[in-house]
C-alpha positions in Angstrom: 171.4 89.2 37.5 172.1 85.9 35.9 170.3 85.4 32.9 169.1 81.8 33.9 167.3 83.5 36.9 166.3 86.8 35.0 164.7 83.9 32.8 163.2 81.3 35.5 161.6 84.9 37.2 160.7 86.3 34.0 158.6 82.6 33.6 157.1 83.0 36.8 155.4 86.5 36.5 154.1 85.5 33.0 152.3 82.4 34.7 151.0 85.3 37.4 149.8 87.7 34.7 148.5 84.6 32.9 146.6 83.6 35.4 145.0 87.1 36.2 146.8 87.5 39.4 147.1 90.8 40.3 151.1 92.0 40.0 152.5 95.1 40.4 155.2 95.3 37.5 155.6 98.3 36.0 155.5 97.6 32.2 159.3 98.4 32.2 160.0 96.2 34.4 157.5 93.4 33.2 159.7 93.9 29.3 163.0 93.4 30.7 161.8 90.3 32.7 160.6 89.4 29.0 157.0 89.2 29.9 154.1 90.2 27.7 150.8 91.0 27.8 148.5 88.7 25.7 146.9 90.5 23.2 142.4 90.0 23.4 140.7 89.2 20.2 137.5 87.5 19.7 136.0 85.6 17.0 132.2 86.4 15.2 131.2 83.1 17.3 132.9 83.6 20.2 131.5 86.7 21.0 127.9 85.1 20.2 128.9 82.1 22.4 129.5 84.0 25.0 126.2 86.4 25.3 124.8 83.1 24.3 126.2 81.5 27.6 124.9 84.4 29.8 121.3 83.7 27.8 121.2 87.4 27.5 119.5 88.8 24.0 122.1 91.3 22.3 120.1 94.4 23.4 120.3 93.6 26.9 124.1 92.1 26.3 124.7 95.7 25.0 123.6 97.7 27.9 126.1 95.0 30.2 128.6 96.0 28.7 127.4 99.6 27.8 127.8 99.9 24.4 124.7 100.4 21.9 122.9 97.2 19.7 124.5 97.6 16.9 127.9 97.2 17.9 126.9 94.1 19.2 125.1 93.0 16.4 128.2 94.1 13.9 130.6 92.2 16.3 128.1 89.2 15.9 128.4 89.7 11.8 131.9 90.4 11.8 131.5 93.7 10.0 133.4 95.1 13.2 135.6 94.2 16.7 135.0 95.0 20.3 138.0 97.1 20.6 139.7 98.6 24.0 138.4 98.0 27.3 135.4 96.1 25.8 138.0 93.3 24.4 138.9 92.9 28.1 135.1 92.8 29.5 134.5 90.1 26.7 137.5 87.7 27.9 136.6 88.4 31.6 133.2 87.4 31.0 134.7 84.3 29.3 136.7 83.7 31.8 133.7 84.1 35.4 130.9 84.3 33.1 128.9 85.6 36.3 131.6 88.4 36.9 129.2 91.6 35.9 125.9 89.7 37.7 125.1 92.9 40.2 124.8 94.9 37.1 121.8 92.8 36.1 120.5 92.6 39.6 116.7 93.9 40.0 
């Protein structure tokens, strides 16, 4: 393949994993088309912003996302980060705040 195509596609399914379209690359395929995966990290006050934005107190943010208080709480501090799957919940919520809504459903 040409490398000014293998670029131009390689451009292309970045914008689609950038966006959050779903894409079914293997990661083999996705590193020689040169596409990465954006690495999730969240700052003290951008994890409080967005609890904050789904006015949800930490205890209840904590059972959303099914970890305990504390974690949120330390997050909050800084003394720790969401780590794992948790990183990705946190920029989905960022992203459709409303995304996890039928878990708070009565």
């Amino acid at each position: 393949m040409r490398e000014s195509i293998k670029k131009a596609i390689g451009e292309t399914v970045q914008d689609l994993v950038n966006s959050g379209l779903k894409t079914s690359f293997t990661m083999k395929e996705l590193k020689s088309l040169g596409v990465t995966i954006p690495e999730v990290h969240f700052t003290t006050y951008q994890i409080k912003e967005i609890r904050e934005n789904l006015n949800l107190s930490q205890t209840v943010f904590a059972k959303l996302l099914n970890v305990s208080p504390s974690s949120i709480r330390q997050w909050e501090q800084g003394k720790r980060q969401p780590t794992g799957a948790t990183q990705v919940l946190l920029d989905l919520l960022k992203r459709s705040p409303h995304i996890l809504d039928h878990r708070l459903s009565a």
